[in-house]
C-alpha positions in Angstrom: 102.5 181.0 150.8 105.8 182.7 150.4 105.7 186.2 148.3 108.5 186.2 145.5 111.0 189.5 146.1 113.5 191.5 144.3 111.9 190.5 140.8 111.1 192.6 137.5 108.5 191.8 135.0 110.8 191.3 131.5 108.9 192.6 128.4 109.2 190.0 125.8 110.3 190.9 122.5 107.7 189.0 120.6 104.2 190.2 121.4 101.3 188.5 122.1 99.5 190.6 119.1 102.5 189.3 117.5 101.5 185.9 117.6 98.0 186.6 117.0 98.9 188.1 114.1 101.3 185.0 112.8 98.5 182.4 113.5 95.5 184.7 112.0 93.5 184.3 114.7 92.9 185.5 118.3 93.3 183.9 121.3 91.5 183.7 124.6 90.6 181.0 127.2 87.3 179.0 126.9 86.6 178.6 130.6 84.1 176.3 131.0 82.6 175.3 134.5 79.5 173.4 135.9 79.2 170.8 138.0 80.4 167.0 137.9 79.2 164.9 134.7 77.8 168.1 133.0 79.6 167.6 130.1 82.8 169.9 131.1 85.5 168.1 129.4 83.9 165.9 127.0 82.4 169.8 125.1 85.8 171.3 125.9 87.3 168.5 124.1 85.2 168.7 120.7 85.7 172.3 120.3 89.7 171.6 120.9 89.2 169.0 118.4 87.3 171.4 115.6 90.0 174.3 116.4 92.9 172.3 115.5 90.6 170.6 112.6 90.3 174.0 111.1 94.4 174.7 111.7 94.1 177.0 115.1 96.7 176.8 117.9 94.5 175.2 120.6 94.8 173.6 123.9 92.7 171.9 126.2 93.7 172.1 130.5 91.4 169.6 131.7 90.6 169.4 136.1 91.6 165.5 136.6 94.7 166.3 134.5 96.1 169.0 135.8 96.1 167.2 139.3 98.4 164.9 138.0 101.0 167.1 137.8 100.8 170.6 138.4 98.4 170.5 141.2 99.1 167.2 142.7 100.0 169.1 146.0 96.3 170.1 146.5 93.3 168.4 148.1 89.7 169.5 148.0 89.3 172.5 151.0 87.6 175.8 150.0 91.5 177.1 150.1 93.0 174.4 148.2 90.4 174.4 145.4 90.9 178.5 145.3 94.7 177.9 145.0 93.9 175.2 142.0 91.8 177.8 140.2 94.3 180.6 140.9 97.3 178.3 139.1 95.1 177.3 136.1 94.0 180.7 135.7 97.9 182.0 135.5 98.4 179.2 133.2 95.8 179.7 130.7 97.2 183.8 130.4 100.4 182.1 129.7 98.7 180.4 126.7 96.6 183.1 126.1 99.5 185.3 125.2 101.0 183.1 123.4 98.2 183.2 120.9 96.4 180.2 121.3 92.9 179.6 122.5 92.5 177.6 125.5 89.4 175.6 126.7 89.7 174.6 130.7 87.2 172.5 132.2 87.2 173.0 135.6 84.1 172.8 138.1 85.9 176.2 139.7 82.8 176.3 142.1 83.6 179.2 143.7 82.0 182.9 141.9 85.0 184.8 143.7 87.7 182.7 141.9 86.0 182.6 139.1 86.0 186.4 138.8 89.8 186.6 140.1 90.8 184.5 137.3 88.8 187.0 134.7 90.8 189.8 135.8 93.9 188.4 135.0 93.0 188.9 131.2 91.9 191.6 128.8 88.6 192.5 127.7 87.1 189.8 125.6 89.7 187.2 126.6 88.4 185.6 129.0 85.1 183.7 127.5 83.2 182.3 130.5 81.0 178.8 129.5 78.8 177.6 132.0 77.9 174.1 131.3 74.4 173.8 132.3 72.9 171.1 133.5 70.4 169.8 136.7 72.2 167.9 139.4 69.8 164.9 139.3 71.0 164.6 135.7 74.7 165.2 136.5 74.1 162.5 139.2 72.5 160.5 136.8 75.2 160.3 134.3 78.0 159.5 137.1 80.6 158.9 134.9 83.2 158.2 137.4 81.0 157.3 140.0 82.0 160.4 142.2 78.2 161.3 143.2 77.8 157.5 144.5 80.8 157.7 146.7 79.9 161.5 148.0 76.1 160.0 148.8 77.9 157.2 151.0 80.4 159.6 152.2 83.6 158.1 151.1 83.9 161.8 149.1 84.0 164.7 151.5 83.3 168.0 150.4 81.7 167.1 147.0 80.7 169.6 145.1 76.5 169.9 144.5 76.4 167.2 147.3 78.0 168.5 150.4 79.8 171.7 149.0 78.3 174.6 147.1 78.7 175.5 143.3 77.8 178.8 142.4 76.4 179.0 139.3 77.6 182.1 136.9 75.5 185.4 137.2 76.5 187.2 133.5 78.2 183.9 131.5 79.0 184.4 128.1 77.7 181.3 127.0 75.3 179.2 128.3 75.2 175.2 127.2 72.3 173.0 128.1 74.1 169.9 127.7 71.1 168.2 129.0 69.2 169.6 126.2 72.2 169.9 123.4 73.8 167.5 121.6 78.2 167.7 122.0 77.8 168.9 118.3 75.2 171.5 118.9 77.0 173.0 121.8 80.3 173.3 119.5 78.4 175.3 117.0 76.8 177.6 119.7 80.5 178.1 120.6 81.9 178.7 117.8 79.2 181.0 116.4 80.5 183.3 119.5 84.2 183.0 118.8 82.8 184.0 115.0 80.8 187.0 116.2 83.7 188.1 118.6 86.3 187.8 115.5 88.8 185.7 118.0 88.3 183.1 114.7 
């Protein structure tokens, strides 16, 4: 990839403590991973769902979606999933500063990226969730069938099957999801956006 040149970062004039002070909340990005069926989206989803019940700027960049458009250039290689994590992460500090809370549900399998993405934000911004839950159950579940087609080998490079997925070392929040309920892992959520005073 081609490095930009001959550019200067422009200071906006509207901050992002600005914003966070207009909306009366904080803002970070919820960045939940695990693998496959764990419950990613569908807990990413309810908490989007109780933030903008509750009147908080909220958005939700989901994996399947964001390969519709923004990363529709990218496969699955250990380079093109590090380039997928790398956009999203830029992407949720765009949304970030502009004062809304973000939830990403992403497998992002890789620790290093993981951590990259981190240190694109500020202390306390970036809120790591790892969706917990055994393979066998993931498999289990199957929503989209994707463990079915790695185990005949029509998927290559599946993650949990044929691919690694390194689990988070110091998360800030851990969801059983085969042991919570959607609802119980929204309140677990928000009782750490409520400690952190980001709502």
């Amino acid at each position: 990839m081609s490095k930009a040149t001959n550019i200067t970062w422009h200071s906006t004039t509207v901050s992002k403590e600005d914003r966070r002070s207009q909306n009366g909340h904080g803002s970070a990005v919820l960045w939940f991973t695990g693998l496959s069926g764990s419950g990613k989206s569908t807990i990413a989803n309810a908490v989007s769902s109780e933030l903008y019940r509750q009147g908080i700027n909220e958005y939700v960049l989901d994996g399947d979606n964001i390969r519709h458009g923004l990363n529709k250039d990218l496969g699955f290689s250990d380079y093109d999933r590090t380039e997928n994590i790398r956009r999203i992460g830029e992407v949720a500090k765009l949304f970030v500063d502009s004062g809304a809370i973000v939830t990403t549900a992403f497998i992002s399998p890789f620790r290093s990226d993981r951590d990259q993405v981190r240190a694109l934000f500020e202390e306390g911004e970036f809120i790591e969730v790892f969706i917990d839950c055994p393979l066998e159950q993931c498999e289990a579940r199957d929503p989209k069938k994707l463990y079915e087609k790695a185990r005949r080998g029509e998927i290559k490079d599946f993650t949990g099957i044929d691919s690694p997925y390194e689990a988070p070392e110091r998360p800030e929040i851990t969801i059983r999801s085969d042991k919570l309920t959607v609802g119980e892992a929204v309140q677990q959520i928000f009782a750490y956006l409520q400690e952190k005073n980001i709502i």
